[in-house]
C-alpha positions, -999 to 999 in steps of 0.1 A, spaced: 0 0 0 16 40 -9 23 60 14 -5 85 5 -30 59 2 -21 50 40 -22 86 48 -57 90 33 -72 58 55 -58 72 83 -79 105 81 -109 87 63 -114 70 97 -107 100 118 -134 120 89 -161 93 94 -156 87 132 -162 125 133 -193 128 114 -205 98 131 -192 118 169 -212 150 156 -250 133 151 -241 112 177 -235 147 200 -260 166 185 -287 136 189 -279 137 227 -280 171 227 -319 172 209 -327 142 236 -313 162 266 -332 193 255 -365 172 252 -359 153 279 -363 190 299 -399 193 293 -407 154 291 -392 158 329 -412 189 338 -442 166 327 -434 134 342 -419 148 371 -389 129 391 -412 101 396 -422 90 360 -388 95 355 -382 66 381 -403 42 359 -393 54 327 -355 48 342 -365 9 351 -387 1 317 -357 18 299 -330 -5 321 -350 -41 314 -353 -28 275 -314 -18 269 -311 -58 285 -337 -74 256 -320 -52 230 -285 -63 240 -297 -98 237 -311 -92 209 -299 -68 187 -276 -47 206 -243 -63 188 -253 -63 153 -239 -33 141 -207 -40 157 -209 -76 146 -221 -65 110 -193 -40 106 -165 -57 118 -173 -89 94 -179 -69 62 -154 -46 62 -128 -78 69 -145 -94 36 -138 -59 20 -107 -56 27 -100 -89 6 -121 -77 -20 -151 -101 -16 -181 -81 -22 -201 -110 -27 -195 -127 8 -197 -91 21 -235 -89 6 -241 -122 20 -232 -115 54 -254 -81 57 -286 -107 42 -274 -134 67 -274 -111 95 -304 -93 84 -324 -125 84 -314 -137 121 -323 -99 130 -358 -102 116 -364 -137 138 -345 -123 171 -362 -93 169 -396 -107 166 -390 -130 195 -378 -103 218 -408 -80 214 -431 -111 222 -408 -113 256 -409 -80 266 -444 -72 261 -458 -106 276 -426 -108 301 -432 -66 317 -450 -75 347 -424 -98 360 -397 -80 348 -405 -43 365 -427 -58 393 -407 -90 405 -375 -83 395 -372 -39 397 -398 -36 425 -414 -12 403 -443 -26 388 -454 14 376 -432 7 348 -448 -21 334 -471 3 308 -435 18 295 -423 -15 290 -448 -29 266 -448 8 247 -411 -5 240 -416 -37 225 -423 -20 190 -389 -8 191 -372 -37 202 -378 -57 166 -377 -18 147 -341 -18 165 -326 -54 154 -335 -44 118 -320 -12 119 -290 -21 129 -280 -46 104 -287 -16 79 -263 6 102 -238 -25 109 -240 -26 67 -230 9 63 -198 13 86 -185 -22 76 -187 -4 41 -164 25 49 -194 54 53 -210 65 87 -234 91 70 -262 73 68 -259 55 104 -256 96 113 -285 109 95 -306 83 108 -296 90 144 -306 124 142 -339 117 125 -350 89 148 -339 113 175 -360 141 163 -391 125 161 -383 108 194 -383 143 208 -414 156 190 -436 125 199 -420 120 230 -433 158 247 -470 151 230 -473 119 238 -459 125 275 -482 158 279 -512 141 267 -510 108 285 -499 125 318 -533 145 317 -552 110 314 -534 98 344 -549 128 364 -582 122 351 -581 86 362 -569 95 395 -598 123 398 -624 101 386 -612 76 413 -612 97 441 -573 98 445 -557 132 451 -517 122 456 -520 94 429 -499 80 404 -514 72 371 -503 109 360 -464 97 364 -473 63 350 -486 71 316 -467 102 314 -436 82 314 -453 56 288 -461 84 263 -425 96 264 -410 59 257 -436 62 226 -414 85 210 -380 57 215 -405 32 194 -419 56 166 -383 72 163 -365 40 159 -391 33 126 -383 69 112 -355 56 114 -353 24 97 -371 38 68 -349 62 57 -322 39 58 -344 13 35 -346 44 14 -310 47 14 -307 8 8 -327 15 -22 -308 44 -38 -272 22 -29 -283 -5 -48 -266 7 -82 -235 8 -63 -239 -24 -48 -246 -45 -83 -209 -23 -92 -191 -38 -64 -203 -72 -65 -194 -74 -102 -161 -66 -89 -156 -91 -63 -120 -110 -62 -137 -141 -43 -136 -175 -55 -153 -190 -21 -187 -182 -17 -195 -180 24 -231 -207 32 -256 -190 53 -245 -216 79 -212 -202 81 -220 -164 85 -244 -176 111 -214 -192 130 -193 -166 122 -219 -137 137 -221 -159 166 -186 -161 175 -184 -124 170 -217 -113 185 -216 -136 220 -187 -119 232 -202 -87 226 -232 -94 240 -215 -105 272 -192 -77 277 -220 -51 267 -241 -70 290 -226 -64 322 -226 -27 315 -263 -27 314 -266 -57 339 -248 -31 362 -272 -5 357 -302 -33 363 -282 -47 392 -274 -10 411 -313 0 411 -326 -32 421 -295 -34 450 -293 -1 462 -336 1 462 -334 -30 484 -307 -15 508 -325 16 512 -361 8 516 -357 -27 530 -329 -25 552 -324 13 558 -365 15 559 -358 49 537 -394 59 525 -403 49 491 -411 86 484 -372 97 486 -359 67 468 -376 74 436 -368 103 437 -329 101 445 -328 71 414 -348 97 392 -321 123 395 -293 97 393 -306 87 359 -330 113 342 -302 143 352 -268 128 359 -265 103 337 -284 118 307 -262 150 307 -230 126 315 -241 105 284 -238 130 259 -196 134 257 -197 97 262 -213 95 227 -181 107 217 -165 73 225 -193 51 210 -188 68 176 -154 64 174 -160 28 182 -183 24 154 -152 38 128 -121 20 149 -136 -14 147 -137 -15 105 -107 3 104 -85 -20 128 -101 -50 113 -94 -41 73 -55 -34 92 -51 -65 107 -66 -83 76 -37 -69 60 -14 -76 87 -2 -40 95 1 -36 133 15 -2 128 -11 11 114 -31 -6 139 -13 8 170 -14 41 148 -55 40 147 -53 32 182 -41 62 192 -59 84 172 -85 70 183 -77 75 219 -69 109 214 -100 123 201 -119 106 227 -97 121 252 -99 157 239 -138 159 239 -144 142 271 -116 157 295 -130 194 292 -166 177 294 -159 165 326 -144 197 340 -170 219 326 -194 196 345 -175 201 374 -171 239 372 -208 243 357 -228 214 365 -252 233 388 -252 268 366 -264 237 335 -292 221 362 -306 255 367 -302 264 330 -321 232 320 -343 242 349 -336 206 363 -328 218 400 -353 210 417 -332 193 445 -302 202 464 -287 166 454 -286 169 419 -257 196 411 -236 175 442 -235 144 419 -221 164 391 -190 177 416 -186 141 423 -192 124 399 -184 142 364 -151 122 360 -169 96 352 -171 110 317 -133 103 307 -132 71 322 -165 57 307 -156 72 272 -121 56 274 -133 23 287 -161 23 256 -132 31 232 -112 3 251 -136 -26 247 -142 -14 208 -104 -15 205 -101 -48 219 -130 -61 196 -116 -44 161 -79 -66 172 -100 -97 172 -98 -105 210 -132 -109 217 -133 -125 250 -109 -97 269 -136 -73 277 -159 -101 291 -133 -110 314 -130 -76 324 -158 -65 328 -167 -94 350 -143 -83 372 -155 -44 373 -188 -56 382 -179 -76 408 -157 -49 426 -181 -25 416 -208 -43 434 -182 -44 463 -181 -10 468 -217 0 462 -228 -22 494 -198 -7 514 -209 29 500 -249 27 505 -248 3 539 -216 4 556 -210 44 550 -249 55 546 -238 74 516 -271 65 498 -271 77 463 -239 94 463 -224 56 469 -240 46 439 -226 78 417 -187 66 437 -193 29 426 -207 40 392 -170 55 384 -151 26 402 -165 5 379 -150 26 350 -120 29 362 -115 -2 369 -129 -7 333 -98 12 319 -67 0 336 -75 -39 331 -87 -29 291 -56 -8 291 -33 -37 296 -45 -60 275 -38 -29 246 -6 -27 260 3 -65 259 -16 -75 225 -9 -47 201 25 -36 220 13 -4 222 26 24 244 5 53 252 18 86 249 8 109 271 17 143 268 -6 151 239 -33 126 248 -40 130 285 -13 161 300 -21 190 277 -59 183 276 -61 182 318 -38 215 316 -58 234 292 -94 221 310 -84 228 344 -75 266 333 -111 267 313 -127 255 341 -111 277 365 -116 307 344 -156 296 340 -157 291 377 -146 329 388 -168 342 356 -195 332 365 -206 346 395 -201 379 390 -221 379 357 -244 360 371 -249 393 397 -248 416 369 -270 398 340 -287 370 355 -280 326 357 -295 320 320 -273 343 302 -247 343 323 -246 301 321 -246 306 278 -217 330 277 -194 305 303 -199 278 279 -189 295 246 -160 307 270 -155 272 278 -153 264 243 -129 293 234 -107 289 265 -103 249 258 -94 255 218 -70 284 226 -46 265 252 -46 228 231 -35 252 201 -9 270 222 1 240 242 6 219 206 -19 193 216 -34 187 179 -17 188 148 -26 203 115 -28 171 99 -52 155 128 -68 189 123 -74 179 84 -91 148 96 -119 172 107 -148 176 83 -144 212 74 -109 208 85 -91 224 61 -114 256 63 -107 252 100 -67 252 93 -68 283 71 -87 302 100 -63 295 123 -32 302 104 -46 333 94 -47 341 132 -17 328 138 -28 304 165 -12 273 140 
């Protein structure tokens, strides 16, 4: 391979990895800002069973469908990288098949299986209406993400990034209607009953906004059939072009997505097992054995998850995305044998990850309550305390995300199982110790929540180190990112009080993050954290470059 052709899969990566970061961003983004109202509505409570439906589903769709993009991806772009369309074809219909059959039988299970699952299992049998809303999406989401897997294996995350944004659009729009409307039943149910402190408000309230997941997942999926359609010239080009001899059974691509998928399934699992595991734990702890009224409970959990982690999830989408584009790109370099290039991705990889969420997390830090009371979300004196902390939990769950897809894209499949088996063990450790022994109640969980990251990062990190001997270098990566966010967030910190005197929290809160923004960019260009030719990776990057020479900050 040249030396420019090299240089031009390096960037393409980076290039696709970015578009792919951006609507993954900018889709947590739309669902953060509807999520504002959809909480106003549902209050913390619906947000409390809209957390546990939303837990049991993310479990059926990692069993079910979950993997298949990775899985999809990581096959076909191997078969492209030797040139065999056909078998490449074959895979996406092989996998697109089993998706149609395991996503059918998963929708059956969760609407049948909701009453055990959020009643016997959660101890919160309010979200059982929330659960069955789901099960539409549960099949809509197998099929979809074949078509996504298809895609990135392929070499091109724009349509996986299109449709993100779209289903999250109409996610937003029919999540606030549905919530609004079906919230105002509730009340009339309780009124016609009698009830004056009921629930039935929270409880359809929170089933109307998991309408919009289910509806937005099929706005989805038909714009990328669309897309399916219009490819299909391209498609009859490539397979006329195909170098394979050996045309791949159906058997064998079944076998083949198995021994890919499993792995993933079980090191994906315990991430969301965690998240079942925590609730159900640290609910039993604190209303069975603390005798903590059920009142305070559901509303601590609904802050955890409907605040904390929903505005902690949106750097972390950084990480995912660059999953998505490492994977195909390690695996078409290790088809070809190149560990350089793979170590090479690796750290590119790394580094973007790294420069997005290490200023997250400080600006949290420095900003979290100014963003609470921005998003007018603080309604309790709990909620900002989580984000000072908590908020590192951003750079360690974006690295460990990038870690396990790392591992995956080098073809050691089992390595993040094993570790994260172990996370969750000392993570479950610590979350008794935090909640009972120190009566730290949902702070604990928010301590053992980042543990398990950690944790996540250093055993993930070794097996990098020891398979691909690869050496991390730091300056760049980790020194000149903390530098430059740790003066940003100081600077935002001492802002914003004094404007906040002078022209009020909202306006005040806007201006600190565009300072944020500016503060952050000017130090990694004076410190020499990114080059001009990472820069170029960038879509828009080289209008970006000539901007910057122009000012002389490159």
């Amino acid at each position: 391979m040249s030396r420019q052709k090299r240089k031009q899969n390096r960037s393409n990566y980076i290039m696709q990895g970015s578009i792919l970061a951006m609507a993954s961003i900018l889709s947590r983004i739309i669902g953060l800002l509807y999520r504002l109202p959809v909480t106003n509505i549902i209050t913390d409570h619906g947000n409390d069973y809209y957390s546990a439906a939303f837990e049991v589903y993310n479990i059926i769709l990692l069993i079910s469908s979950y993997s298949l993009p990775l899985a999809v991806s990581k096959l076909v772009s191997a078969k492209v990288a030797l040139g065999q369309h056909r078998n490449a074809y074959r895979i996406f219909k092989g996998a697109l098949y089993m998706a149609i059959l395991v996503g059918l039988v998963g929708s059956v299970v969760t609407f049948f299986g909701a009453e055990f699952f959020t009643g016997t299992l959660l101890n919160t049998p309010e979200s059982e209406l929330c659960l069955k809303v789901l099960a539409l999406a549960v099949f809509v989401m197998a099929v979809l993400g074949v078509l996504r897997g298809y895609f990135q294996g392929m070499g091109t995350m724009m349509p996986t990034a299109v449709s993100q944004i779209i289903e999250q659009i109409v996610n937003a729009v029919v999540s606030i209607v549905a919530a609004s409307c079906l919230f105002q039943y509730g009340l009339s149910l309780d009124k016609a009953a009698g009830v004056t402190e009921g629930k039935s408000g929270a409880i359809y309230g929170a089933a109307g906004s998991t309408l919009g997941t289910s509806l937005g997942a099929l706005a989805g999926l038909l714009f990328l059939i669309a897309v399916m359609l219009m490819y299909n010239r391209v498609l009859q080009k490539n397979l006329r072009r195909d170098r394979g001899h050996h045309r791949e059974g159906y058997s064998e691509i079944l076998k083949l997505l198995l021994l890919t998928i499993v792995p993933v399934i079980l090191s994906t699992a315990v991430y969301n097992v965690s998240g079942i595991v925590d609730q159900g734990l640290f609910k039993y702890l604190m209303l069975d054995v603390q005798k903590v009224e059920k009142d305070t409970i559901e509303i601590y959990w609904g802050i955890y998850v409907g605040k904390y982690k929903l505005l902690t999830n949106v750097p972390i989408a950084v990480a995912s995305a660059l999953c998505a584009s490492t994977i195909p790109a390690l695996t078409q370099a290790r088809m070809q044998g190149d560990k350089k290039e793979m170590r090479r991705k690796t750290e590119g990889a790394i580094r973007m990850v790294m420069m997005i969420c290490i200023p997250s997390a400080f600006g949290l830090t420095a900003l979290g309550e100014p963003i609470l009371k921005l998003l007018s979300w603080n309604t309790h004196p709990i909620a900002p305390q989580l984000f000072l902390m908590g908020s590192a939990s951003v750079i360690f769950y974006g690295l460990s995300t990038l870690t396990n897809g790392i591992l995956q894209g080098i073809d050691r499949m089992k390595i993040p199982v094993r570790n994260a088996v172990i996370s969750l063990v000392a993570h479950l450790l610590v979350l008794v110790g935090l909640v009972q022994g120190l009566k730290l109640h949902i702070y604990g969980v928010v301590i053992s929540y980042l543990f398990f990251a950690v944790m996540m990062c250093i055993l993930n990190g070794l097996a990098i180190r020891k398979y691909l001997r690869y050496k991390q270098e730091m300056m760049r990566t980790f020194v000149i990112p903390i530098v430059s966010s740790t003066i940003m967030g100081l600077i935002c910190w001492l802002v914003y009080t004094p404007l906040e005197a002078v022209i009020g929290f909202r306006i005040s809160t806007i201006l600190c993050l565009f300072l944020a923004i500016f503060i952050y960019g000017l130090f990694i260009l004076l410190l020499r954290g990114i080059t001009e030719e990472e820069l170029r990776a960038f879509p828009k990057g080289r209008t970006l470059i000539r901007i910057l020479k122009k000012t002389r900050l490159l």
